[in-house]
C-alpha positions as CSV (number, residue, x, y, z in Angstrom):
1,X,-7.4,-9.3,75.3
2,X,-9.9,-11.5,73.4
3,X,-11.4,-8.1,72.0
4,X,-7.9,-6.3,71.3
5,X,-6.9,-9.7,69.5
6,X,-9.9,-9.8,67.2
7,X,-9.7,-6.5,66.4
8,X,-6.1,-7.2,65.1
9,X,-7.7,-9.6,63.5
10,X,-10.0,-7.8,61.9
11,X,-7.9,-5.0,60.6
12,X,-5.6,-7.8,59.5
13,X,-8.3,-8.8,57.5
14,X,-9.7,-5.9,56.3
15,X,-5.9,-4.9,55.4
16,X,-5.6,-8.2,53.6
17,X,-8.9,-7.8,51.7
18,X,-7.8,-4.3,50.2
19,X,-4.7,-5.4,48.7
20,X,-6.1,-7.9,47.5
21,X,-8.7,-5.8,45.5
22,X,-5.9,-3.6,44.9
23,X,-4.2,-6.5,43.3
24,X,-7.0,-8.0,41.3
25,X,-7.4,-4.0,40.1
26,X,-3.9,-4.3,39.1
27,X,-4.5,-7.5,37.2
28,X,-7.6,-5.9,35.5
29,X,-5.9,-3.3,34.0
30,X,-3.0,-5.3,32.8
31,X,-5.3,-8.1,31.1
32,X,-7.1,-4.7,29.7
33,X,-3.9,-3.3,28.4
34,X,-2.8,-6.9,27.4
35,X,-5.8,-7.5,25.4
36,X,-5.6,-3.8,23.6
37,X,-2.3,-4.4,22.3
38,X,-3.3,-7.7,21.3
39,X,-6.4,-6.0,19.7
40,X,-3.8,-3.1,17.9
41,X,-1.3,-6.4,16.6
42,X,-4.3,-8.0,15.1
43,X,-5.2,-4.8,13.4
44,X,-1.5,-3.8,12.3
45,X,-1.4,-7.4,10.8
46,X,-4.9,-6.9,9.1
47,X,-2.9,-3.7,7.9
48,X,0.1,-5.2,6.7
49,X,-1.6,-7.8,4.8
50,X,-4.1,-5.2,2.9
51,X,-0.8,-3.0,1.9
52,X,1.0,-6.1,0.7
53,X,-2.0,-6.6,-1.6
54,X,-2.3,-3.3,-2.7
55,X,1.9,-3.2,-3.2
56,X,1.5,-6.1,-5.2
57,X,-1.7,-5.2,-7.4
58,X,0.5,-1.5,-7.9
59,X,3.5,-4.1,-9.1
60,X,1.3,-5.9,-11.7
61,X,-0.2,-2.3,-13.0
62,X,3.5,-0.7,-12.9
63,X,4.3,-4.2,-15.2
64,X,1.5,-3.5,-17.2
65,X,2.8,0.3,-17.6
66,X,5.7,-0.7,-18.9
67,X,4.7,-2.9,-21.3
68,X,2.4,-0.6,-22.4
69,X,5.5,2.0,-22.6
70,X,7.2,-0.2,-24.6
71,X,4.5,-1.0,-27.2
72,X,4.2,3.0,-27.9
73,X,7.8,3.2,-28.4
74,X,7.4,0.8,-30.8
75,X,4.8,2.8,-32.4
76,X,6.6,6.0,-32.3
77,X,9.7,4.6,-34.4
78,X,7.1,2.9,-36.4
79,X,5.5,6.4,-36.8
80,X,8.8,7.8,-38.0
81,X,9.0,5.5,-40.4
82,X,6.1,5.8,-42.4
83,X,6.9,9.7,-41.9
84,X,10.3,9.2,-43.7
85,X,8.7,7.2,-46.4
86,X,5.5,9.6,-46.9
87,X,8.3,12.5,-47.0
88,X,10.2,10.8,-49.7
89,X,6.7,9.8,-51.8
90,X,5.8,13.4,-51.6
91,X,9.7,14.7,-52.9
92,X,9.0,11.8,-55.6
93,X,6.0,13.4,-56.3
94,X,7.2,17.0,-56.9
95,X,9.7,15.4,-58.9
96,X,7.1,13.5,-60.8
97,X,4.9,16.4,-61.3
98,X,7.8,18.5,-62.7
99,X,8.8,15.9,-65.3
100,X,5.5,15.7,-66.4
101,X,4.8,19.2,-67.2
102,X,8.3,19.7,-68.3
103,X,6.6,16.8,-70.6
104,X,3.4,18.5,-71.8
105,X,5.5,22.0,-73.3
């Protein structure tokens, strides 16, 4: 009896020992999973903190755009002005130019 009671004993032991090793395997690979996410939220964080930089830099530049925008529409009706005003100088000037040769017959 002694011998069919401590091999009971054994395989109760043995049984024992594999789940646990099947356990602490089980625990492995959900530390190793826990830690790769944790790894993949660091870097999506890293991620979302580089694109909120760059979104802000392309802000200030899309500012500066504008700006810049503006200023050349300011220069184009600017432009058009000094066109008008040469125009008219140069219809003076025909004008001029006639008077003085009808002048010099």
């Amino acid at each position: 009896m002694t011998s069919a009671s401590s091999s009971s004993a054994r395989s109760l032991f043995a049984e024992s020992k594999q789940r646990l090793a099947e356990r602490v395997q089980v625990n492995m690979n959900n530390i190793s999973s826990l830690s790769r996410q944790i790894q993949r939220g660091s870097k999506s964080n890293e991620l979302l903190t580089k694109a909120a930089r760059e979104m802000a830099s392309t802000e200030s530049q899309m500012e500066n755009c504008e700006e810049n925008l503006k200023k050349m529409q300011l220069i184009a009706v600017h432009i058009g002005y000094q066109f008008e005003n040469i125009h008219k100088s140069a219809l003076v000037l025909n004008e001029i130019s006639e008077l003085i040769s009808d002048m010099q017959r």
